[in-house]
N, C-alpha and C positions, 0 to 999 in steps of 0.2 A: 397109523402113527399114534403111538398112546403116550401119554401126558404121565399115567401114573408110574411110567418109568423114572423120572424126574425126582433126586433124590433130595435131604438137606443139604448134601455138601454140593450140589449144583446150583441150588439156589445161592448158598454162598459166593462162588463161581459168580452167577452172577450183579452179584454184590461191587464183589470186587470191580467184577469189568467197567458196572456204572463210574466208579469212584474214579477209575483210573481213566474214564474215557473221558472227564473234564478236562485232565489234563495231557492226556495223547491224544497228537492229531495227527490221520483222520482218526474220528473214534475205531473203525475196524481194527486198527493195532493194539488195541488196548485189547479188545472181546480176544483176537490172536493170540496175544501175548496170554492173558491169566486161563482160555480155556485149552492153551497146551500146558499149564503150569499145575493144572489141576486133570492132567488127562484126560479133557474130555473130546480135544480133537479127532476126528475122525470115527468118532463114536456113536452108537444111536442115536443120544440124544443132542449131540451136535447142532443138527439142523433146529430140533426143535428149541433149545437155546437162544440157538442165533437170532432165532425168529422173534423169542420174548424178546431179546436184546436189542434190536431194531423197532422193535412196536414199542417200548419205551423212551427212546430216540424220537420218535415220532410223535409223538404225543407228549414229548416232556414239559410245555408248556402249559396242555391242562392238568399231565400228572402235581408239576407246581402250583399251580391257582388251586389245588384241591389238598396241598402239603400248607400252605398259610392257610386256609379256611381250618383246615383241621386244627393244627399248633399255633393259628394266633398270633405267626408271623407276619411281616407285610412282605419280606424278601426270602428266600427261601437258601441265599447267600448267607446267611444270618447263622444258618445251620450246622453243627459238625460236619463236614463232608462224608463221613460214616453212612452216619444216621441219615441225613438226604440220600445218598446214595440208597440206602436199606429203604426207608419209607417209597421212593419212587418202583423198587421191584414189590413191593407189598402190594401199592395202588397199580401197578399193572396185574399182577395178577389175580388180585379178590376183586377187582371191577370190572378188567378190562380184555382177560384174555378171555374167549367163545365161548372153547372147550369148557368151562367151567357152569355156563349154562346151559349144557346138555346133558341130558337124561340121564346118558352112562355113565356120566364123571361127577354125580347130585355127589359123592360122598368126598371125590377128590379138595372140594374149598377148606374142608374137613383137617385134612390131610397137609394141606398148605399153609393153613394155620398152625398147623401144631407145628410144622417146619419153621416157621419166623418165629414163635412163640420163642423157641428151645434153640436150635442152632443157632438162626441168625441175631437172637437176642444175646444166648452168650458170646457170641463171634463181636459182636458190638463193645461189651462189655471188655473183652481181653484188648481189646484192639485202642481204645476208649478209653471210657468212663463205667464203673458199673449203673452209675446214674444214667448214662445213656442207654446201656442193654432194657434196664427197668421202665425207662418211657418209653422204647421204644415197642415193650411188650403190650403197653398199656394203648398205645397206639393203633395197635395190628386187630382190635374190637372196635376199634369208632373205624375205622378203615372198611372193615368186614361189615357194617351196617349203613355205609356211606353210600346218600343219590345222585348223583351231578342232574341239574337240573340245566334245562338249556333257557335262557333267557330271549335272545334276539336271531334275524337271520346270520348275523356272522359267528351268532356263537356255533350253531346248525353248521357253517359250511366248517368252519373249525373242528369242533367234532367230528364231521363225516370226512375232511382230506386230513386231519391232522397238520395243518399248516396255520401260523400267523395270522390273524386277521390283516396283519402289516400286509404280507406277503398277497396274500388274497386279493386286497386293495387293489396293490401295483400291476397285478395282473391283470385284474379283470379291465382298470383302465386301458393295459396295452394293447387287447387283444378284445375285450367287451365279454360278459358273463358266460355266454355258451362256450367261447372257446375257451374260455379260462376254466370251464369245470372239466375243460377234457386235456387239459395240462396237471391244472389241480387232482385229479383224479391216477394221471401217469406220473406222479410221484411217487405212489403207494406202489406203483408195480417195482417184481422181482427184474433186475437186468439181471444180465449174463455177465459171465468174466468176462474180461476181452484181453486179450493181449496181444502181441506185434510178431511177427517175424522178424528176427535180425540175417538179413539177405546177407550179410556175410560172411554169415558163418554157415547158415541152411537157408534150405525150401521150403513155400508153405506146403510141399507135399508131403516133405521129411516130417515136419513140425505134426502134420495131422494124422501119420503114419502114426508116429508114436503116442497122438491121443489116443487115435483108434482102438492099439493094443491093449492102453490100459483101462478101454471101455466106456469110451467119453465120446457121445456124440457131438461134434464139434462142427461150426461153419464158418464158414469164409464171409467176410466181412461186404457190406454191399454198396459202401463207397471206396474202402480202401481193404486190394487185397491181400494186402499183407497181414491183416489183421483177423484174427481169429476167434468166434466166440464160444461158449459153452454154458453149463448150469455148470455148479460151483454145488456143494465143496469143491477145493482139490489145494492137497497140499503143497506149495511153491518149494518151500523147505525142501523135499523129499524129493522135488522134479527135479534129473538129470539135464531137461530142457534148458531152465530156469536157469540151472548152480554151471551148465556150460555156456550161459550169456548167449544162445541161441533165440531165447523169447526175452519179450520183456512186457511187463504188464503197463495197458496204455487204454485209455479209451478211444475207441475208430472216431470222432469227435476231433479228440487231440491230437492225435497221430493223420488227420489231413489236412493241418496246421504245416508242418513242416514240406509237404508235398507242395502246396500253395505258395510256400516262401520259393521254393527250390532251387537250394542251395548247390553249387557246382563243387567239382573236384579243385582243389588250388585255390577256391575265393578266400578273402575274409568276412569270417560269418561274426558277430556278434548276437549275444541272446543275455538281455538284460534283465532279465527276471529266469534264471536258470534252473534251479532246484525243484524238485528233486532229479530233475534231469530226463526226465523221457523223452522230449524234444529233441534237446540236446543231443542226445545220442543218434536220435532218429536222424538229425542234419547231420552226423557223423559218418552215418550210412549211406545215403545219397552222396557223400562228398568222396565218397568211396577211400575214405582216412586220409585225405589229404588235402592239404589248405591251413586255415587255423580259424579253432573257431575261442572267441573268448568270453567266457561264463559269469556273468554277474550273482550272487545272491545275497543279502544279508544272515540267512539262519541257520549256521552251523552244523546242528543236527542235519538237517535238507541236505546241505553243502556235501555233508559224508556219505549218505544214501546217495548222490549224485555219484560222486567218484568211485562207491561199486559200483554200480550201476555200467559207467564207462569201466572200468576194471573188468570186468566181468565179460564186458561184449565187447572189449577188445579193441575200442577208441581210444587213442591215443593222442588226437590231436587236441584237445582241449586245455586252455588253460585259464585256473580258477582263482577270480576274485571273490576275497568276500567280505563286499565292499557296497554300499550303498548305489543301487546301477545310476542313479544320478550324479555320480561322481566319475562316470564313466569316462567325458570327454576328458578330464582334466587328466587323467593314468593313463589313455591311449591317444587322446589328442582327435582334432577333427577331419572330417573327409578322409575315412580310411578303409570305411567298410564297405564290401560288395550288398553285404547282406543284412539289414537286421530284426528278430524275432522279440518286439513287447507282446510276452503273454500276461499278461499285467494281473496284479491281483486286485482280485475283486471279490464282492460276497458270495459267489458262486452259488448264485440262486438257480441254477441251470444243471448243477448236482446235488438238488434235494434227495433224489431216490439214493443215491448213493452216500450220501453223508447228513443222515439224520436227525443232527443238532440242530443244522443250521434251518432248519424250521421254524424255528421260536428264537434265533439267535440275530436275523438278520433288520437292524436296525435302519429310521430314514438317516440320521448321524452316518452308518458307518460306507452307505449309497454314497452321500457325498465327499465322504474324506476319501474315497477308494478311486470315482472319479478325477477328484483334484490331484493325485499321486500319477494317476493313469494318462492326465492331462501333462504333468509332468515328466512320466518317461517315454511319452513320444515326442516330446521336446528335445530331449537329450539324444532322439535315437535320428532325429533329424540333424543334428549335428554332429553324427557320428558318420552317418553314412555319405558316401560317395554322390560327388552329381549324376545321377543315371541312375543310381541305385535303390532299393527296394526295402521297405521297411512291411512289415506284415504283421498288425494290432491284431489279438484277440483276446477274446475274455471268455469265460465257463459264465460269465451271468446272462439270465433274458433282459434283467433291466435296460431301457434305453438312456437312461444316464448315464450308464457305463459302456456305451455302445456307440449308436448312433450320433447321439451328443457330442457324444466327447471327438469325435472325427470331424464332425462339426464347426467346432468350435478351432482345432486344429487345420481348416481349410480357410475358414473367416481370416486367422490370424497370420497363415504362414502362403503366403505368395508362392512359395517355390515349389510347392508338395501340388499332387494331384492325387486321383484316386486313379487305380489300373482295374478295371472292372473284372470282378469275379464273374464268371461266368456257369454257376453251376458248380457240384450237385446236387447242391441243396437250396432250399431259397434264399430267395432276392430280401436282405435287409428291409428297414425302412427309409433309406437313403439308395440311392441308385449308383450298383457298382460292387455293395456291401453286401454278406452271404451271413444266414445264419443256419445252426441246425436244431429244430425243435422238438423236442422228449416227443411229442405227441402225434406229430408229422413222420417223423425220421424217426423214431425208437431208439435215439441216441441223449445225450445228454447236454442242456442246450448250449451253444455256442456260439460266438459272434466272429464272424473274419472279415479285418477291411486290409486291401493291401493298397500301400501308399506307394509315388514313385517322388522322389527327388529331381525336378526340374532343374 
């Protein structure tokens, strides 16, 4: 794979995608959106892109601490979003990408310079300020001569998993140092796509027929077989699979979430935190389109990727609030649901490999306010649901704040709930009854399930 295919207008490319992935979430739709806009999908250097694109994500915390040292900011927020954007692909690639210290490619840093020198300084300047194209030229030499020096042992494990020292901390309490470095370390790894079979509309035989054809080694998922994996590229746009709401992209993690709750044909299902809807749907399919199931969200954008989503794969039973799901009892009233699904949101420290900001993103603040939201919409979903009935908490984070606690504290407080014990197939919680699944265990992304029942 050669590097010096890599043109200016790719590092441009990449420019853009940092700027834009501040503000699209997850970042992947940002890198999707500008490297089809600049045709480099499906292209040679595609992968190799992607890959700078993700190793920036990863590291953006030191690439920052090494953007104030240099300009003499203290926040790096301070910044044109431009010029942060540009300066953070500079410091990945004159410090931090390999290939640039190897033998073959001595002439390639060369080369990379003159690329931020010229395009991406005058792209700065058009786009900008010419005063910003001009520092930012003057920038890309103290860049290209710049040490990062490591100070302590958490700078060390910083550096080597590209994670928080926050994040680090928390972990290495839950789990103690060794296994924390075999967590910390399965962050860095490549996953695979995954996505679901929608049974019905196809088979996972049909579904993997037609990867086959189009020369995609693909496997069947090893807790949930519906679910499908592969190496990636692959374009969803372009998949007939996809555009006839036959698959749906899910992670096997997420998608034995709704397996767990399982939802019947005829019930009422409620799912308070809905968007962008892969659950949803999924309880759609086990209900075999019939029942009703009623969709909380707050965030609009989510809310409309939600209803393709069911559009597309041909659920029809849903209907969408979008509404604070804490306001839920008040719009449907109590003791009505057979069913209800809090996937609550949380910092989803348990999708690091997958979503590479939140590296450096995940704050002790934002642990606790996610908690006390989380602590509040199984409040709500206990007053929703039916005596007999089953509510099914989970979360994408490892932290036990957001996890174990928080069940916790909802068993101390509420008389009438118990816990229905998970039984596998992954492991046992730290509470008994609770299932989680861990990156470094499971090769999955980690995840927390307790299922509640209503006494």
């Amino acid at each position: 794979m050669s590097y010096i295919t890599i043109t200016a207008r790719d590092i441009e490319a990449l420019v853009k995608a940092i700027k834009l992935g501040e503000e699209v979430k997850p970042s992947q739709q940002a890198k999707r959106d500008v490297f089809r806009e600049y045709g480099i999908s499906g292209t040679v250097n595609d992968r190799i892109l992607t890959a700078i694109y993700y190793d920036i994500w990863k590291r953006i915390g030191i690439i920052d601490r090494i953007i104030c040292e240099l300009t003499g900011v203290s926040n790096v927020a301070v910044l044109d979003p431009w010029l942060r954007a540009a300066l953070r692909v500079a410091i990945e690639i004159l410090l931090f990408e390999r290939f640039l210290k190897e033998s073959r490619y001595r002439d390639a840093k060369n080369i990379f310079i003159k690329y931020l020198k010229g395009r991406i300084a005058g792209f700065l300047s058009r786009v900008t300020h010419p005063y910003v194209g001009m520092y930012f030229w003057e920038m890309v030499d103290k860049i290209s001569t710049y040490r990062l020096e490591i100070k302590d042992l958490y700078g060390d494990l910083e550096v080597r998993y590209m994670v928080s020292r926050f994040i680090i901390d928390k972990i290495i309490k839950l789990v103690g140092i060794d296994e924390a470095k075999s967590i910390l370390r399965e962050f860095n790894s490549r996953y695979p796509i995954s996505i679901r079979v929608n049974i019905l509309k196809c088979s996972v035989d049909e579904v993997l027929n037609v990867l086959r054809s189009e020369g995609i080694n693909a496997e069947i998922g090893k807790y949930v077989k519906t679910v499908i994996k592969f190496k990636g590229p692959y374009d969803f746009d372009r998949s007939s699979l996809y555009r006839e709401g036959k698959i749906v992209i899910q992670d096997e993690a997420s998608a034995l979430a709704s397996i767990l709750l399982d939802p019947k044909p005829g019930e009422v299902v409620i799912d308070l935190c809905a968007a962008p809807g892969g659950k949803t749907e999924h309880m759609g399919e086990l209900m075999n389109n019939t029942g009703i199931i009623y969709a909380f969200d707050i965030d609009k954008t989510r809310i409309k990727r939600m209803q393709e989503i069911l559009n597309r794969c041909g659920i029809s039973i849903v209907k969408i609030f979008n509404e604070d799901a804490r306001k839920a009892t008040e719009i449907l009233g109590r003791n009505i649901a057979d069913k209800v699904l809090v996937d609550a949101p949380c910092t989803s420290s348990g999708t690091i490999m997958k979503n590479q900001e939140l590296r450096w993103r995940i704050t002790e603040d934002e642990v606790n306010k996610a908690a006390k939201l989380q602590y509040e919409l199984l409040e709500t979903a206990i007053e929703l649901v039916k005596p007999g009935g089953k509510i099914l908490y989970t979360t994408c984070s490892l932290f036990r704040e957001e996890n174990e606690d928080v069940i916790e504290k909802v068993l101390r407080n509420h008389s009438n709930v118990k816990i229905v014990p998970i039984n596998g197939p992954l492991d046992p919680g730290f509470i008994a009854g609770t299932m989680r699944a861990w990156p470094h265990r499971h090769k999955l992304i980690g995840f927390f399930y307790a299922l509640l029942q209503k006494i």
